[in-house]
C-alpha positions as CSV (number, residue, x, y, z in Angstrom):
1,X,-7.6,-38.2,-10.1
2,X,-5.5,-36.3,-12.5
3,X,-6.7,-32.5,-12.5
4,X,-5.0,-29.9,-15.4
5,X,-4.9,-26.6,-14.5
6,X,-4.7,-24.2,-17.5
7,X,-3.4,-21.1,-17.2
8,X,-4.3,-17.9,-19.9
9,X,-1.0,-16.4,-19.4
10,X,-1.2,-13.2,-21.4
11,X,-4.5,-12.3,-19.0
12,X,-2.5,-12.8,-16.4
13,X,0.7,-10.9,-17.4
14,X,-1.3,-8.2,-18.0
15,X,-3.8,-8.3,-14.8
16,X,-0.1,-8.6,-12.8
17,X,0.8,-5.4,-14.7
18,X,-2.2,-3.2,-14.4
19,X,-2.5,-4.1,-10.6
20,X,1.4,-3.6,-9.4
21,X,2.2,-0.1,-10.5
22,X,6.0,-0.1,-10.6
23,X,8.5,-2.5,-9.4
24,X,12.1,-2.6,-10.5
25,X,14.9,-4.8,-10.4
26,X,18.5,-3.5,-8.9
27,X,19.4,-2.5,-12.8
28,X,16.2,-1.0,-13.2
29,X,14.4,-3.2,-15.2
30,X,10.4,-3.3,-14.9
31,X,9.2,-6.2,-12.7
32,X,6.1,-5.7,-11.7
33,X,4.0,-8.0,-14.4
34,X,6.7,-10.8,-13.7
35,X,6.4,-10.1,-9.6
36,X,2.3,-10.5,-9.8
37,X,2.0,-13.3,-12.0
38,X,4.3,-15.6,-9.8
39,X,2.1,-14.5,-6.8
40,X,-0.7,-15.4,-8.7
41,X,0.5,-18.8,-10.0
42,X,1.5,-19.5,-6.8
43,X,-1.7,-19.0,-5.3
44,X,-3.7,-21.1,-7.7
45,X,-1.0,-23.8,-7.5
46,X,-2.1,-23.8,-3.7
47,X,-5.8,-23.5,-4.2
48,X,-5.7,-26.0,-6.9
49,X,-3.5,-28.2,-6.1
50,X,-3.0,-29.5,-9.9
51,X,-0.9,-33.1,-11.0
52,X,-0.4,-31.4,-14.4
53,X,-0.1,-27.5,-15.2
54,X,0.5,-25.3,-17.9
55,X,0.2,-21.5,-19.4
56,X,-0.6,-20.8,-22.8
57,X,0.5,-17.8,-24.6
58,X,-1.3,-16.3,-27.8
59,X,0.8,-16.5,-30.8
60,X,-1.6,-14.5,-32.9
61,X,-4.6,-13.8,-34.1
62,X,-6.9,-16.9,-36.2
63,X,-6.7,-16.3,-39.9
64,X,-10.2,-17.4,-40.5
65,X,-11.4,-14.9,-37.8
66,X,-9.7,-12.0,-39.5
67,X,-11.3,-12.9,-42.5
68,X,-14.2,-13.2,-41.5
69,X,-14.0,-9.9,-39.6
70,X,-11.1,-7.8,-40.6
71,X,-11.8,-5.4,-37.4
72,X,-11.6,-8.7,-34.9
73,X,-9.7,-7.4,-31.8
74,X,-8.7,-4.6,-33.4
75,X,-10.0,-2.0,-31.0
76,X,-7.2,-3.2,-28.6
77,X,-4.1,-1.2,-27.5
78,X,-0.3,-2.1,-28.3
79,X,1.7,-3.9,-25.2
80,X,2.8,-1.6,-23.3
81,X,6.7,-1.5,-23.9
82,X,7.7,-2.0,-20.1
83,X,5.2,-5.3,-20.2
84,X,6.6,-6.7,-23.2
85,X,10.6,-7.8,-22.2
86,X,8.8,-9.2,-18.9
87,X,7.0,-12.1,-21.0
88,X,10.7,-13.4,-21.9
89,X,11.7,-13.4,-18.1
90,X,8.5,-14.9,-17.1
91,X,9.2,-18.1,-19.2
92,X,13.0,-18.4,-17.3
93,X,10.8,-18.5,-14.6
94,X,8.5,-21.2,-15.8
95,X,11.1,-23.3,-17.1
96,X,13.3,-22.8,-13.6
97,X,10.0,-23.6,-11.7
98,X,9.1,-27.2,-13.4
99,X,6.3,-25.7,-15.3
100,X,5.0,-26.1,-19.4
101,X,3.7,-23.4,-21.8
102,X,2.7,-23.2,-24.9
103,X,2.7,-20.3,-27.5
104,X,1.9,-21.1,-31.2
105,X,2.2,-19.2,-34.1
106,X,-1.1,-18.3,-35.6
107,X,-3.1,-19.9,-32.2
108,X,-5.1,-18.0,-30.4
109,X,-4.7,-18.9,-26.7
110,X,-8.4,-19.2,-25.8
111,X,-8.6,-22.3,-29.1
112,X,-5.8,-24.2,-27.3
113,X,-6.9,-24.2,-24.4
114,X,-9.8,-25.4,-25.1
115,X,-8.7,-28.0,-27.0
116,X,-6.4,-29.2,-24.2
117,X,-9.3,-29.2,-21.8
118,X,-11.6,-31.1,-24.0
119,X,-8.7,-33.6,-24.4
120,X,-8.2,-34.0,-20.8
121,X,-11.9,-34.6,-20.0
122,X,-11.8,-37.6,-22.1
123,X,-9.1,-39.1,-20.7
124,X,-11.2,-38.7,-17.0
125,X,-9.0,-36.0,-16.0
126,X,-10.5,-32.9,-14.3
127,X,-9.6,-29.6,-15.8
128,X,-9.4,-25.7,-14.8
129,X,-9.3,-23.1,-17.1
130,X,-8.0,-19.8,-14.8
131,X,-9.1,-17.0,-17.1
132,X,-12.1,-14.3,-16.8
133,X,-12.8,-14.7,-20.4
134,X,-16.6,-15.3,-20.9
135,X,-15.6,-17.5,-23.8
136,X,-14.5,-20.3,-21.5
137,X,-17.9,-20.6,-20.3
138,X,-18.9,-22.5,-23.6
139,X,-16.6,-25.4,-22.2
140,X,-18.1,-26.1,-18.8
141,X,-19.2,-29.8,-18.3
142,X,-18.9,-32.1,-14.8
143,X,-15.3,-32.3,-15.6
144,X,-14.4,-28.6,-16.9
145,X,-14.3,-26.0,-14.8
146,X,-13.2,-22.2,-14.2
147,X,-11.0,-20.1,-12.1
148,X,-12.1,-16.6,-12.2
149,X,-9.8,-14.6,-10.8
150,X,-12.8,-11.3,-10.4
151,X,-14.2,-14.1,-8.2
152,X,-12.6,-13.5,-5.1
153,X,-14.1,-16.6,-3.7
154,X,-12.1,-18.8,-5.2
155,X,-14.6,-20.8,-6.3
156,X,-14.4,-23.1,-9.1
157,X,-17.0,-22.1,-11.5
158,X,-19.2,-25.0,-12.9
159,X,-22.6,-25.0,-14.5
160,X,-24.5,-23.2,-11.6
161,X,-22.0,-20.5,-11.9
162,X,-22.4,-20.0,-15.8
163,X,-26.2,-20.0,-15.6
164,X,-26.1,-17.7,-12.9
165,X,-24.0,-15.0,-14.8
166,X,-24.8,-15.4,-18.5
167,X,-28.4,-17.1,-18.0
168,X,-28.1,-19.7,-20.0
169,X,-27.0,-23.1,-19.8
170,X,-23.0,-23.6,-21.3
171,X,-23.9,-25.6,-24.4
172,X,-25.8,-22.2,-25.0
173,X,-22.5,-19.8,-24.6
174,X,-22.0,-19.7,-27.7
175,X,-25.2,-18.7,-29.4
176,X,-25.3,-16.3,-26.5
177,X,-22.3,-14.6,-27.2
178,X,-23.2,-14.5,-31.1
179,X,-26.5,-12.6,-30.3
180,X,-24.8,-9.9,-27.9
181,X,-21.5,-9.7,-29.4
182,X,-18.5,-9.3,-27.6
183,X,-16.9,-5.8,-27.3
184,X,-13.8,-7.2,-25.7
185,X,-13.3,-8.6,-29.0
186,X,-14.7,-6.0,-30.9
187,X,-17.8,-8.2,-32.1
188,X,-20.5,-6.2,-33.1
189,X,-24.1,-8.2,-32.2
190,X,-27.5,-7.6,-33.2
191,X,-28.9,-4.1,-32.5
192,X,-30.6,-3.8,-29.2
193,X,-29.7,-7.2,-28.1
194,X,-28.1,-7.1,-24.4
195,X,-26.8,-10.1,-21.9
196,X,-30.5,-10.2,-20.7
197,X,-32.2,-10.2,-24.0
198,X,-30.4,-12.7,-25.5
199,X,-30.2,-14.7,-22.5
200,X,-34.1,-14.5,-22.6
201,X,-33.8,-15.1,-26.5
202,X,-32.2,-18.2,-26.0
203,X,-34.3,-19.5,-22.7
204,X,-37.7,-19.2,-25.2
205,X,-36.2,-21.4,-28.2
206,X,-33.4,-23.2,-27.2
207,X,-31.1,-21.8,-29.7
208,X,-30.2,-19.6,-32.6
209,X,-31.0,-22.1,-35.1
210,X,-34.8,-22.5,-33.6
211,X,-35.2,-18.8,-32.7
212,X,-34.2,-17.9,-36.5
213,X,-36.9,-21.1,-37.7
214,X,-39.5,-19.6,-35.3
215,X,-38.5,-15.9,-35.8
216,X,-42.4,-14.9,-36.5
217,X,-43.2,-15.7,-32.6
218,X,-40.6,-12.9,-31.0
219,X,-43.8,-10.7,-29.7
220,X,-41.7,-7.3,-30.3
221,X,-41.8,-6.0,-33.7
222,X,-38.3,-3.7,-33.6
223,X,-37.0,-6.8,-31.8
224,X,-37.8,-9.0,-34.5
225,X,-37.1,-6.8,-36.9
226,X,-33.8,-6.5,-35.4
227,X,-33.1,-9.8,-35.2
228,X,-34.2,-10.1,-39.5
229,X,-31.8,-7.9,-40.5
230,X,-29.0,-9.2,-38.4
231,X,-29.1,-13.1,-39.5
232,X,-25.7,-13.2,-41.4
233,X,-24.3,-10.8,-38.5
234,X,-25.3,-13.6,-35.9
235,X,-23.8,-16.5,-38.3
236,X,-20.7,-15.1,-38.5
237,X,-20.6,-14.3,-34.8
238,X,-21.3,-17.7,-34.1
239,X,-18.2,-19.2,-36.3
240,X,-16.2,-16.3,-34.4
241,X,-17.0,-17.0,-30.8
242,X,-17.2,-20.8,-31.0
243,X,-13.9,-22.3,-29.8
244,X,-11.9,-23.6,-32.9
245,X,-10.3,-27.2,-33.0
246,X,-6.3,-26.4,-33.5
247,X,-3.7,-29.4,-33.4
248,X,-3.5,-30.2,-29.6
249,X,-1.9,-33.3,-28.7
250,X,-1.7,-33.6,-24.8
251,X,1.1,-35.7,-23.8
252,X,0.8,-36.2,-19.7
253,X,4.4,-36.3,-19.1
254,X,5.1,-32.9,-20.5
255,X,2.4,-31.6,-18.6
256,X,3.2,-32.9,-15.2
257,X,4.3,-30.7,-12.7
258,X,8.3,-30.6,-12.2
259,X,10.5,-30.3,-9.7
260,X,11.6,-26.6,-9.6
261,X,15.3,-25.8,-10.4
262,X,16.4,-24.0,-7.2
263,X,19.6,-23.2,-8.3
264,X,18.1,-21.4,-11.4
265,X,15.0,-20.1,-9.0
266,X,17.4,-18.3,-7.2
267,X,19.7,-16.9,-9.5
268,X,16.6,-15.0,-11.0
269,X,15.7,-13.7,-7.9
270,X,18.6,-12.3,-6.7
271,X,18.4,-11.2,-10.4
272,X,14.8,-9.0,-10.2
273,X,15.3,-8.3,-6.1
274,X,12.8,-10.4,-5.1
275,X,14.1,-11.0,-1.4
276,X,10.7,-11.8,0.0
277,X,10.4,-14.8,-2.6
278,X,14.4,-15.7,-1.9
279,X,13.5,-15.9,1.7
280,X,10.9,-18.3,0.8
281,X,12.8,-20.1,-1.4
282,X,15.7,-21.3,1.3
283,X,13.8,-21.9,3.8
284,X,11.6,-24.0,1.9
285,X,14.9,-25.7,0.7
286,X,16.0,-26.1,3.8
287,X,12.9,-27.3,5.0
288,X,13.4,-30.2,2.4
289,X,16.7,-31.2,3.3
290,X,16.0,-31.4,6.9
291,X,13.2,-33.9,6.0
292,X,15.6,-35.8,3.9
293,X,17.8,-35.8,6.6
């Protein structure tokens, strides 16, 4: 069975970042985002054990989200400058390790990857999406599932694991989402709607387009209310937390997972200082050529 593991690099970069607090190379150079997210891919490489892998970068913000909501995202911070050069050295590393990515211009990670995991379930692969985005939950079916790295069990997150956080079923995500908001996207939702609310919302009448036909039958007046004067909020949420379709063509060769360079490997190494990981890397090499052998 073929199983895709998708990686939502820029999360990662910048988890890697915030949780190493400085690491150099010998000329000084910041290392500490390229240092974690190796680690980490290596880890889910292990756990996961994918045939085909590959990180996605965002290359931008969606035009129609910003035009449909000029403050989308805007709330966030600039890069840091000391994470910002490491993105470059990370992708020597990806292409030295055997490994795809993707960056787009104009393409919002969180839209390609889940086109590429939509694409992959219908070929009767098995996907995982490793990202702590709540977005992603929208995409879980029997053959899509998540890697949450605040989930230190290392469990693969499938419908149980949605229902149990948002309380709702996936196919629901969305409308959920567009009730709430999102303030890690800077989407404002309906007034007095919460996870719990809307979760409870959405358990009564199945989904915003029911709740909104049955709107006299929400029993609290400031709720319903509430929920009146917010209808065009909620539609445009919805077309802003839905998952867009972007040109995704998934070609299983470029995908597969590559023998590293070790030549290259090691050259960036020595390169950043990382002697615990050049260690690794020969003896693993020489590991190789002893079974060859």
């Amino acid at each position: 069975m073929s199983r895709l593991l998708i990686i939502d690099g820029h999360a990662y970069a910048y988890r890697a970042f915030h949780a190493i607090r400085d690491l150099r190379s010998p000329a000084g150079q910041p290392t500490n985002a390229i240092y974690g997210f190796l680690k980490m891919l290596e880890k889910m490489r292990q756990a996961i054990a994918p045939t085909h892998l590959v990180v996605v970068w965002d290359g931008g913000l969606s035009a129609e989200r910003m035009a449909a909501l000029p403050e989308y995202k805007a709330q966030r911070p600039p890069m840091p400058d000391e994470l910002r050069p490491q993105f470059d050295e990370i992708s020597k590393y990806l292409a030295a390790a055997g490994v795809a990515e993707f960056c787009g211009d104009g393409v919002e990670a969180d839209d390609y990857i889940g086109c590429l995991a939509q694409r992959a379930a219908a070929l009767g692969w098995n996907a995982v999406i490793a990202s702590s985005d709540k977005d992603f939950m929208q995409l879980v079916t029997a053959r899509v599932g998540l890697l949450n790295p605040n989930d230190k069990t290392g469990t693969i997150w499938g419908r149980e694991q949605v229902c149990a956080k948002s309380g709702v079923e996936p196919e629901q995500v969305a409308d959920w989402l567009a009730l709430m908001g999102d303030a890690v996207d800077n989407i404002p939702g309906v007034p007095g709607v919460g996870p719990k609310t809307a979760a409870s919302l959405l358990q009564e009448f199945g989904s915003i387009e029911k709740l909104f036909a049955r709107l006299n039958e929400v029993k609290s007046d400031k709720l319903r209310a509430s929920l009146a004067a917010s209808a065009e909020v909620v539609r445009r949420n919805q077309s802003l937390v839905r998952l867009q379709d972007v040109p995704c063509d998934l070609v299983p060769e470029k995908l597969l997972v590559r023998p590293a360079d070790v030549k290259q490997l090691r050259g960036l190494f020595q390169q950043w200082g990382f002697k615990g990981l050049l260690a690794e890397l020969e003896t693993q090499t020489a590991a190789r050529q002893t079974e060859l052998i």
